[in-house]
FIPA-889432 format. One record per atom (N, C-alpha, C): y, x, z; residue in one letter. Coordinates in steps of 0.05 Angstrom, whole numbers. Each point is the difference from the previous one (the first is absolute). Example, Ala and Ser with C-alpha at 12.3 -4.5 7.8 and 13.67 -1.06 7.14 Angstrom:
<<-114 264 156> "A">
<<24 -18 0> "A">
<<24 18 0> "A">
<<21 -7 -14> "S">
<<24 16 1> "S">
<<22 -15 14> "S">
REM end
This chain:
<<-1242 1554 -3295> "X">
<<29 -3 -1> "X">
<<11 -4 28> "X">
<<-18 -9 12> "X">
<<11 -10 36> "X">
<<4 30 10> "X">
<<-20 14 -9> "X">
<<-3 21 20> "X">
<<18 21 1> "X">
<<9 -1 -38> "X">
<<26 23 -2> "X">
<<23 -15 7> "X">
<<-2 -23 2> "X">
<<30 -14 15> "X">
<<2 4 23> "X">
<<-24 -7 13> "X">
<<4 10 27> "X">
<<4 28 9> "X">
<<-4 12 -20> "X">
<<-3 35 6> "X">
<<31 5 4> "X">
<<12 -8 -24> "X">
<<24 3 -6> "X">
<<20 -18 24> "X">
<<-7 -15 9> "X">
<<13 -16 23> "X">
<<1 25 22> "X">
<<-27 7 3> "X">
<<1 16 28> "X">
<<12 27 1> "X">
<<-4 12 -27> "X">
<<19 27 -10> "X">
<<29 -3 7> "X">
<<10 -29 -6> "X">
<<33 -4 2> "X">
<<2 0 36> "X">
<<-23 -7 17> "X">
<<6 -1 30> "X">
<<-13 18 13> "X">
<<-12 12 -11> "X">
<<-3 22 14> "X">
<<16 24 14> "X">
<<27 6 -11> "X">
<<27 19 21> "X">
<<4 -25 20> "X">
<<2 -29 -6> "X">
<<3 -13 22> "X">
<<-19 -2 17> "X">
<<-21 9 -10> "X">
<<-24 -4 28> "X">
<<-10 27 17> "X">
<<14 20 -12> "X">
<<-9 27 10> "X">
<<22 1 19> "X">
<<24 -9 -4> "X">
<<27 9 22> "X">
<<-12 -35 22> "X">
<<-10 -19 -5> "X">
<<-17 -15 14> "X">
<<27 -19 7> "X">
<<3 -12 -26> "X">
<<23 -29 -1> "X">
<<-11 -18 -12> "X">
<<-26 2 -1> "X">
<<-12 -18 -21> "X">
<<-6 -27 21> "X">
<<-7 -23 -5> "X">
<<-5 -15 17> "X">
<<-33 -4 15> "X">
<<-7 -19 21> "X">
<<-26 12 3> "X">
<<-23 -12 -22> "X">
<<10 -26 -14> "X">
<<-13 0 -22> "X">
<<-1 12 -20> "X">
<<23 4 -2> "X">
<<0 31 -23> "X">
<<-19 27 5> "X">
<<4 3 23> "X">
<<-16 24 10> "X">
<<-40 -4 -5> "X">
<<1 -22 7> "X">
<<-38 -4 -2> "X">
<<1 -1 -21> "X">
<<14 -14 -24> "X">
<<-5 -4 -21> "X">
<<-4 21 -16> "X">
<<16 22 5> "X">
<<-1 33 -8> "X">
<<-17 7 12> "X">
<<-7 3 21> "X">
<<-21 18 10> "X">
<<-32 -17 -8> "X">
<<-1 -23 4> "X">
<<-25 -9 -19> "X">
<<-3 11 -38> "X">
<<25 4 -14> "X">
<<-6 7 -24> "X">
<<-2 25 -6> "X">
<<11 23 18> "X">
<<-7 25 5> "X">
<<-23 6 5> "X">
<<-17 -21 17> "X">
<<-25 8 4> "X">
<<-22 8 -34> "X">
<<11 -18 -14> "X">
<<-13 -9 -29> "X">
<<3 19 -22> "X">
<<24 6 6> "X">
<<16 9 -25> "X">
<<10 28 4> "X">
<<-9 21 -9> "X">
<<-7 27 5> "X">
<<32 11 -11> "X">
<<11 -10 -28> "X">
<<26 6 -8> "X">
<<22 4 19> "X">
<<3 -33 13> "X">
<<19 -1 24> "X">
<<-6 15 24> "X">
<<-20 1 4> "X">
<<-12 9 28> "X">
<<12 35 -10> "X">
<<-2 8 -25> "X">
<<14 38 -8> "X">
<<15 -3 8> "X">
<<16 -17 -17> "X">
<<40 -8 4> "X">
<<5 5 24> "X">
<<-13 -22 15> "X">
<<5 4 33> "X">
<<2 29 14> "X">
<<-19 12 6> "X">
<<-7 23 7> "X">
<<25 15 -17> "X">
<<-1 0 -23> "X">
<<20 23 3> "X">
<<28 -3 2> "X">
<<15 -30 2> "X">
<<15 -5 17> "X">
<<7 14 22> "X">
<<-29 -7 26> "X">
<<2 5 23> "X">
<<5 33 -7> "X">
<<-15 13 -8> "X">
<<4 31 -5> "X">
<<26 5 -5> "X">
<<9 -9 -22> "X">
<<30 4 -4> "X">
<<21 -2 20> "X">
<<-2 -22 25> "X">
<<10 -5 10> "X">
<<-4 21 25> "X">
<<-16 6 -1> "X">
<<-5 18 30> "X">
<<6 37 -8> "X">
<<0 -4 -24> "X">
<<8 34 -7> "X">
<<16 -4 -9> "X">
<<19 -12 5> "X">
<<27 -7 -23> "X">
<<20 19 34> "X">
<<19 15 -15> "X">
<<17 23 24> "X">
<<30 -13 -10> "X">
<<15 6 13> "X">
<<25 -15 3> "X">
<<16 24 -24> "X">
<<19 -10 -3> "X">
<<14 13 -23> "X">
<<13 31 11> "X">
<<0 15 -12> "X">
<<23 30 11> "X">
<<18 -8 7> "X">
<<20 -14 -12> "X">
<<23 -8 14> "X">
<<-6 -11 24> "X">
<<-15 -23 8> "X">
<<-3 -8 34> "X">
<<-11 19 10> "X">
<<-16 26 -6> "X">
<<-8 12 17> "X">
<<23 22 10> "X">
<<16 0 -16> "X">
<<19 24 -6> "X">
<<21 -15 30> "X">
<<6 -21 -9> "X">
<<22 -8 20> "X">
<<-12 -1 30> "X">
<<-29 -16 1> "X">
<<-7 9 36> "X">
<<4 21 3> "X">
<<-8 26 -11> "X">
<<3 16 17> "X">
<<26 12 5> "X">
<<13 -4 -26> "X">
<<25 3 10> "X">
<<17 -14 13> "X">
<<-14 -20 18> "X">
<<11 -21 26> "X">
<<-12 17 26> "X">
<<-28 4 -6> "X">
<<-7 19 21> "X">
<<5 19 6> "X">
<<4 15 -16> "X">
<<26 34 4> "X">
<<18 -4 11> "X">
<<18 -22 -11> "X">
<<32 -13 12> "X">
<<-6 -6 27> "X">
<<-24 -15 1> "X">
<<-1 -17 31> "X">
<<3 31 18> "X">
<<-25 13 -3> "X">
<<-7 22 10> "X">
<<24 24 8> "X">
<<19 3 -21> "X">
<<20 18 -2> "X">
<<17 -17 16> "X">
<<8 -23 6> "X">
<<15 -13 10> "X">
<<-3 3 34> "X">
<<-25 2 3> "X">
<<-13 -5 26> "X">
<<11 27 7> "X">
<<-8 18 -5> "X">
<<1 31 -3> "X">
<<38 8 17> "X">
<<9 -9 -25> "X">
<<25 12 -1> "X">
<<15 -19 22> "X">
<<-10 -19 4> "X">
<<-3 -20 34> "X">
<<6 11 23> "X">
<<-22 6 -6> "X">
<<-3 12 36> "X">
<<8 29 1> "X">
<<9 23 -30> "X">
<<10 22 1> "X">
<<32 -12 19> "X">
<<14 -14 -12> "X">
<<21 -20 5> "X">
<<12 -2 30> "X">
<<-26 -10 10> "X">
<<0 -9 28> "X">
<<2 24 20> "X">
<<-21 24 -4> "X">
<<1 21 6> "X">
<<24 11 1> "X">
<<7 9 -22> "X">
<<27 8 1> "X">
<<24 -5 12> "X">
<<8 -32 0> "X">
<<16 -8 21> "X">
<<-9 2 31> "X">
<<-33 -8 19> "X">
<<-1 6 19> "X">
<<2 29 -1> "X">
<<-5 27 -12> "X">
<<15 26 6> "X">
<<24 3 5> "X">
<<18 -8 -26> "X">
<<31 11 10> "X">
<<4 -19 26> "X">
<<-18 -22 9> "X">
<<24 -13 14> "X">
<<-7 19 24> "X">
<<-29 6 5> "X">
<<-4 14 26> "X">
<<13 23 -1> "X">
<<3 20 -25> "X">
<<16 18 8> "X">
<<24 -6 1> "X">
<<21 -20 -5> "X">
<<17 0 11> "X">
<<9 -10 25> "X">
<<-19 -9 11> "X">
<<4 -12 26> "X">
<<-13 29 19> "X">
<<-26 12 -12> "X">
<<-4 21 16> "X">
<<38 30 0> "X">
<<7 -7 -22> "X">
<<25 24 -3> "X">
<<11 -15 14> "X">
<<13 -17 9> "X">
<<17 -24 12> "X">
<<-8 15 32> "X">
<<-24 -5 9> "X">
<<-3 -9 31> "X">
<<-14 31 9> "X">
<<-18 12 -16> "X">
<<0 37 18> "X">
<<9 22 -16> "X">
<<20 -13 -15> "X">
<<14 18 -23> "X">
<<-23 26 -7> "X">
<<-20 -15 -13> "X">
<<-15 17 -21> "X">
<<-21 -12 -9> "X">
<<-24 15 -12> "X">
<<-27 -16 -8> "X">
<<-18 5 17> "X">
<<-7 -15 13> "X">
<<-24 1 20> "X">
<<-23 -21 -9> "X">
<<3 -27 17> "X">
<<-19 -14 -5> "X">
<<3 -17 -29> "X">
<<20 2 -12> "X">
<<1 -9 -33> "X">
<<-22 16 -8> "X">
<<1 24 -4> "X">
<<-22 18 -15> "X">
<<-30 -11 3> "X">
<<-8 -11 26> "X">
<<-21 -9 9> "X">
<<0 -30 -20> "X">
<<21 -29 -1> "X">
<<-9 -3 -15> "X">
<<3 -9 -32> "X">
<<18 26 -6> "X">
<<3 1 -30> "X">
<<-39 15 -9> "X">
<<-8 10 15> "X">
<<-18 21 -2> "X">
<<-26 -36 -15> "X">
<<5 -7 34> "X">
<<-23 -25 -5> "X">
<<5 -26 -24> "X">
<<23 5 -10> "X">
<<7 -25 -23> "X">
<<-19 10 -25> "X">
<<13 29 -2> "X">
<<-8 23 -23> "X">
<<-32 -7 1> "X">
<<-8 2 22> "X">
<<-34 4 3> "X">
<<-19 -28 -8> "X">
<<20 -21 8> "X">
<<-10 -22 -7> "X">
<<4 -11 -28> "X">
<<28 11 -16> "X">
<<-4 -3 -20> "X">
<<-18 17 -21> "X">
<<-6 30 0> "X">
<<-15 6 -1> "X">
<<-33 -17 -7> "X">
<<-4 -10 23> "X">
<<-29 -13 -6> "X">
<<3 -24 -13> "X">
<<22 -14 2> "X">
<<-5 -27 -11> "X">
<<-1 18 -35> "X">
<<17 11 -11> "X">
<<7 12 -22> "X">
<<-27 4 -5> "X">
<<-23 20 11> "X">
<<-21 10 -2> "X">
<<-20 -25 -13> "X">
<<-2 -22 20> "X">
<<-18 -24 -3> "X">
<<2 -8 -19> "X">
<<34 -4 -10> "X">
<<4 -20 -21> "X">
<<2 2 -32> "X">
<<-3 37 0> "X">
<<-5 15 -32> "X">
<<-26 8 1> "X">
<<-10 5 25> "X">
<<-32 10 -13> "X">
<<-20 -16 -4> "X">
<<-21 2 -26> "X">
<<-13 -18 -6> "X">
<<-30 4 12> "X">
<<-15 26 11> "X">
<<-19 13 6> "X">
<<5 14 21> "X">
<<-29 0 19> "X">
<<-8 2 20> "X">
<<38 5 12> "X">
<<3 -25 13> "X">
<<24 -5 13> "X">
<<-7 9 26> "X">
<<-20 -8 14> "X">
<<-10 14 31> "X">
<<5 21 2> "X">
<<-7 24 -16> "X">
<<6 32 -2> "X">
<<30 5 -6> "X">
<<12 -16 -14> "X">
<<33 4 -11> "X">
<<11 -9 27> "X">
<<-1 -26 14> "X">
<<9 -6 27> "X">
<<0 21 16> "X">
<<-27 17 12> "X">
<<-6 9 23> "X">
<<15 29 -5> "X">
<<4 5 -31> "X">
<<18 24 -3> "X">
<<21 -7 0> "X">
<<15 -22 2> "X">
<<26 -1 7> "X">
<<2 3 31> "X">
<<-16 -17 5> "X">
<<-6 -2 35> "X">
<<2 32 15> "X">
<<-11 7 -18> "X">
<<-12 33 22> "X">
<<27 17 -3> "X">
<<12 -8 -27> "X">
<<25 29 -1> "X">
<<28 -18 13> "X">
<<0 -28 -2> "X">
<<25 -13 14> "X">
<<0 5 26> "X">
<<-30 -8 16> "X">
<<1 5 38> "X">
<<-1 23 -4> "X">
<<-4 25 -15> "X">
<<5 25 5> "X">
<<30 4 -3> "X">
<<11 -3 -10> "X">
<<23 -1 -2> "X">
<<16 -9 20> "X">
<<0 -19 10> "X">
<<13 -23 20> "X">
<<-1 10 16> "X">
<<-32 19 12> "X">
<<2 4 24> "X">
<<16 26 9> "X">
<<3 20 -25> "X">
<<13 21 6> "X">
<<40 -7 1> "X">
<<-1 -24 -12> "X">
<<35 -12 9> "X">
<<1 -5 25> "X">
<<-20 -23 10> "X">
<<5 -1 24> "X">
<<2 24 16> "X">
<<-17 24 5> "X">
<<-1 11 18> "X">
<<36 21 -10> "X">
<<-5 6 -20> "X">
<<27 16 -10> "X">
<<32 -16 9> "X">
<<0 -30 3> "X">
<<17 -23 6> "X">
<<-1 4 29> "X">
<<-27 -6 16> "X">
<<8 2 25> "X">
<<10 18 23> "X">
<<-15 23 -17> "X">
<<2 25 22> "X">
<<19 19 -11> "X">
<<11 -3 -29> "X">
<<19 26 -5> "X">
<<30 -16 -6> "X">
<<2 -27 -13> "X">
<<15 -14 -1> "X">
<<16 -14 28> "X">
<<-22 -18 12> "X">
<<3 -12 20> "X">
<<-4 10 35> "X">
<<-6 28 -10> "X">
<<-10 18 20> "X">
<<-7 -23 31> "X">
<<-23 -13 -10> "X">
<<-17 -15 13> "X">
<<-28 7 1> "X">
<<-16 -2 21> "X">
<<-30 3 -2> "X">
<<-6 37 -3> "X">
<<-33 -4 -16> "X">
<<-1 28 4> "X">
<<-14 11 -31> "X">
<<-4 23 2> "X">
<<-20 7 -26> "X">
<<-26 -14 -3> "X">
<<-8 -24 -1> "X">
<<-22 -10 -6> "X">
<<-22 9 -22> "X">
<<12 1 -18> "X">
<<-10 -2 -32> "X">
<<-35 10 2> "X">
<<13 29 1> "X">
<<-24 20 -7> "X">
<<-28 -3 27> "X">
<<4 -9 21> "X">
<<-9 -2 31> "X">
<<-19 -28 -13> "X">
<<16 -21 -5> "X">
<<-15 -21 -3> "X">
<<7 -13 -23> "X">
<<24 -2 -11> "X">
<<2 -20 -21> "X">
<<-18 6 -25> "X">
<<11 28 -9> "X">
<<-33 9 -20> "X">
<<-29 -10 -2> "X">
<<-5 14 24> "X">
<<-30 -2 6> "X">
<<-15 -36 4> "X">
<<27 -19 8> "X">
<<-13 -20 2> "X">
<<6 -13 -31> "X">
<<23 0 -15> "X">
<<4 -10 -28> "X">
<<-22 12 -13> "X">
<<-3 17 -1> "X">
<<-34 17 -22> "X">
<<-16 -18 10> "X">
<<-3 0 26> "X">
<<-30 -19 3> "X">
<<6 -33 -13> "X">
<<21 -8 7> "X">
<<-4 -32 -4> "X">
<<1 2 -33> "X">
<<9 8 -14> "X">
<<4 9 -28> "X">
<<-32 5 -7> "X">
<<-13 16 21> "X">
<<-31 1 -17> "X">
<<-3 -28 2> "X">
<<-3 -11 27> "X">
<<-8 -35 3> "X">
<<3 -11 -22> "X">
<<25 -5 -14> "X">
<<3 -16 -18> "X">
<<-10 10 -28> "X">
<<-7 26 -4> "X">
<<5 8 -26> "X">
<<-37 0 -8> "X">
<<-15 7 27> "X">
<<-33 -5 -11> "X">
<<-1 -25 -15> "X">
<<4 -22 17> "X">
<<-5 -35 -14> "X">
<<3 -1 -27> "X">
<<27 6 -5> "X">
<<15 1 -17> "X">
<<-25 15 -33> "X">
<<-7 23 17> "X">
<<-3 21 -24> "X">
<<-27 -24 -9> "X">
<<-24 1 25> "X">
<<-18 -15 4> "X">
<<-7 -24 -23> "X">
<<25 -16 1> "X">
<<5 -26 -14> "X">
<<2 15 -37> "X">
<<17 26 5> "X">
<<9 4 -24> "X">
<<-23 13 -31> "X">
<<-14 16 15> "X">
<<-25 26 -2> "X">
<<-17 -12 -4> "X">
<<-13 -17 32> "X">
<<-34 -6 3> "X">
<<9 -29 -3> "X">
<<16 -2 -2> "X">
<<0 -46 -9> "X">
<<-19 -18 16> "X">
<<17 11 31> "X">
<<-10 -14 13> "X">
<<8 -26 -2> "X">
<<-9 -18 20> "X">
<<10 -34 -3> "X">
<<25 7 31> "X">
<<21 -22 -13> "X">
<<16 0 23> "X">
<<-5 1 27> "X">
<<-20 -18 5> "X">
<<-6 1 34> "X">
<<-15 21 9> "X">
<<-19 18 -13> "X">
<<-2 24 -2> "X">
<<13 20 17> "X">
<<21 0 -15> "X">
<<22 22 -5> "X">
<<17 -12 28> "X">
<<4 -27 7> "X">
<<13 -12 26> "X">
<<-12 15 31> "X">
<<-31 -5 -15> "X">
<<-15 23 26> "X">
<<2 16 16> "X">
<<2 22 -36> "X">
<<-7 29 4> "X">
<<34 5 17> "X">
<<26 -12 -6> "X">
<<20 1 8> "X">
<<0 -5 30> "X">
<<-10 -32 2> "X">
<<1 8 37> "X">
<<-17 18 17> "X">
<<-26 14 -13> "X">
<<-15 16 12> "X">
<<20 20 -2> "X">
<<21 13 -14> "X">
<<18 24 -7> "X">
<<23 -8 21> "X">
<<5 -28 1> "X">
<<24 -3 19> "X">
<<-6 0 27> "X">
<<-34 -6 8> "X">
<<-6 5 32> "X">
<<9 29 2> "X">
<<-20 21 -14> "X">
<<0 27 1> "X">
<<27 13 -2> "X">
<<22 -15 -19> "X">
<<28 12 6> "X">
<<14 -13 14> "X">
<<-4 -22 18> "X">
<<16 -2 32> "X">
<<-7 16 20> "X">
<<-29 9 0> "X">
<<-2 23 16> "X">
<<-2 29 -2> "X">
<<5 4 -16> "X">
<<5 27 -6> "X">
<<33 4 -1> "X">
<<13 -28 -10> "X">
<<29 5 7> "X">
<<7 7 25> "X">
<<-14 -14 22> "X">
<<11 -4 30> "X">
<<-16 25 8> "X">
<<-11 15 -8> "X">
<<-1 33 2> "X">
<<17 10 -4> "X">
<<9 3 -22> "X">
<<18 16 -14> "X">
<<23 -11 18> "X">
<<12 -18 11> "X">
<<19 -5 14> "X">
<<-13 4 32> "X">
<<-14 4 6> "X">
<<-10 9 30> "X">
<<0 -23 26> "X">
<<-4 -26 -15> "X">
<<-5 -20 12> "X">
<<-28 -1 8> "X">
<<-19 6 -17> "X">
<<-26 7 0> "X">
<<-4 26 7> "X">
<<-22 4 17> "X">
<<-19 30 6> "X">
<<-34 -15 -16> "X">
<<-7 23 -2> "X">
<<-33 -4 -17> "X">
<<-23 -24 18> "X">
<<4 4 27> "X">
<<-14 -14 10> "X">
<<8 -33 -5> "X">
<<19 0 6> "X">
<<17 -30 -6> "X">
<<-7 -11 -17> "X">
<<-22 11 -29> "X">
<<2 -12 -15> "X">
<<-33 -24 3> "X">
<<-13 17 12> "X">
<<-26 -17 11> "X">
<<3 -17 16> "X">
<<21 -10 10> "X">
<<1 -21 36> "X">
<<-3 -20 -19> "X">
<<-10 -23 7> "X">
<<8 -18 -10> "X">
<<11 -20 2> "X">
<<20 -2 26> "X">
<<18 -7 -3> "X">
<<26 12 -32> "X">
<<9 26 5> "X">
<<6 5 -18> "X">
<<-7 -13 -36> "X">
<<-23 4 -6> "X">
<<-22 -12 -15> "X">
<<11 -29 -9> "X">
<<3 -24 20> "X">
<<5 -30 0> "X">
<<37 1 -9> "X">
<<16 19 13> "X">
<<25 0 -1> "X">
<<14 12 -31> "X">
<<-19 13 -16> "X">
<<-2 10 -19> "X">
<<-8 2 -19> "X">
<<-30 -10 4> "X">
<<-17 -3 -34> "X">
<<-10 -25 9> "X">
<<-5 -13 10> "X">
<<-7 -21 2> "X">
<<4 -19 -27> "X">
<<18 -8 -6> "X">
<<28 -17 -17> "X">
<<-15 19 -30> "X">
<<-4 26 -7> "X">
<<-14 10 -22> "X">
<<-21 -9 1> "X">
<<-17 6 16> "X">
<<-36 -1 1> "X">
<<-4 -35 -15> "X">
<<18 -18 15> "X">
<<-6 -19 -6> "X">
<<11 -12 -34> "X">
<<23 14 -4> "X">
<<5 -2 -30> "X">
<<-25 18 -15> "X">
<<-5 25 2> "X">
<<-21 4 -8> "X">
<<-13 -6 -15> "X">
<<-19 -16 17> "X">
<<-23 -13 3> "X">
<<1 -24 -13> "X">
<<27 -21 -2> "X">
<<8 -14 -20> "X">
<<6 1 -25> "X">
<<18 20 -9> "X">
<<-5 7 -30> "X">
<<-26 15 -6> "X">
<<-21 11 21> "X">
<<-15 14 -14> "X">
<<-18 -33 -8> "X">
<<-4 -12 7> "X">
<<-12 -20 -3> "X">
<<12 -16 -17> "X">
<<27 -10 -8> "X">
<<7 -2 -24> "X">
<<-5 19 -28> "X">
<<0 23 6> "X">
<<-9 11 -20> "X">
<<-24 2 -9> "X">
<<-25 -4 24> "X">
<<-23 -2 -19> "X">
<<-5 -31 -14> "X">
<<14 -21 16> "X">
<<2 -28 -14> "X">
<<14 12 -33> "X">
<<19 2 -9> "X">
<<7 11 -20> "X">
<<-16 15 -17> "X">
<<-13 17 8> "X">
<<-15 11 -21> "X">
<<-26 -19 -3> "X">
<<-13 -11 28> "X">
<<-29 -21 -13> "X">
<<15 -17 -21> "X">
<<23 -11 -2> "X">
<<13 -13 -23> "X">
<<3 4 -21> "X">
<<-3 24 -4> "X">
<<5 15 -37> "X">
<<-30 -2 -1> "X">
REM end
């Protein structure tokens, strides 16, 4: 008779001892009769089960997200907002002061471009690195053909750049960023990895840029002075993420 009283005692405190309000003599006292008593000790357990697979109702799930859409759409339509007013105001101050569109175009072009990516980041759910770097590649493609179209046909300033150098060096830094990227996305590499393979791509495209701009001749690229003034600052990043990255993988 003790033992179904006491059974029945511990059945009534047991939701109080699983949410853990019970006191600490209450607590040993349950956990010593749990040890005994195989009934309570079920009860228990499937309490805890209950409690840990128990999912929140549709309705609360329904409303986060529809706080997170709001937040998100709010954010969104934010900074569309902001944009818009720094445009008109530049173009009206640019119609105001060289009575036309010159450097407004330049940066209505760069608001557009930046909203663009934030827009990109903040709806896509998968491989976001690849969705980024394609906003990246077609916005500075874009941008760069305003500027040159703004400076030299608009502002009849400067000269035909584009095709001479601006091309040929945007393709290359665009590969820079887009190997890592793929790297991380494809072969799943580990971040510092991928930090590497990027500065070994960023030594190789500072000098191949300063070719392409004729700062560099071929020999220049062996001096080493040149060498210290140039890769130095890579070699040594390098060599630091490459070594974080193999720490990282002895860790998995």
């Amino acid at each position: 008779m003790e033992r179904e009283l006491a059974c029945e005692i511990v059945k009534d405190l047991l939701p109080l001892y699983v949410d853990g309000i019970v006191s600490d003599v209450s607590q040993k006292s349950i956990e010593n009769h749990l040890k005994h008593c195989m009934d309570c000790e079920e009860m228990y357990h499937n309490m805890v089960f209950h409690l840990e697979t128990e999912t929140p109702p549709t309705e609360v799930s329904d409303v986060k997200r529809f706080l997170k859409k709001t937040k998100k759409m709010c954010l969104l339509y934010g900074l569309g907002g902001l944009s818009f007013v720094a445009i008109l105001v530049c173009l009206i101050v640019d119609l105001a002061v060289n009575k036309g569109i010159t450097w407004s175009l330049i940066v209505g072009s760069s608001c557009l471009f930046a909203d663009a990516f934030i827009y990109a980041l903040s709806t896509c759910k998968k491989n976001k690195g690849c969705i980024a770097m394609t906003v990246i590649s077609i916005g500075v493609f874009v941008l760069l053909f305003v500027i040159q179209i703004t400076r030299y046909y608009l502002m009849e300033t400067g000269t035909v750049w584009l095709f001479r150098y601006g091309l040929p060096i945007l393709l290359l830094w665009l590969l820079v960023l887009w190997l890592p990227v793929l790297t991380r996305t494809f072969l799943k590499w580990n971040i510092w990895d991928c930090m590497a393979l990027f500065m070994l791509l960023a030594v190789i495209g500072n000098y191949v840029t300063k070719l392409i701009t004729g700062d560099y001749v071929w020999n220049d690229v062996l001096h080493m002075r040149g060498f210290i003034g140039n890769a130095i600052g890579g070699v040594i990043g390098i060599i630091l993420f490459g070594i974080l990255g193999r720490i990282e993988k002895w860790r998995k």
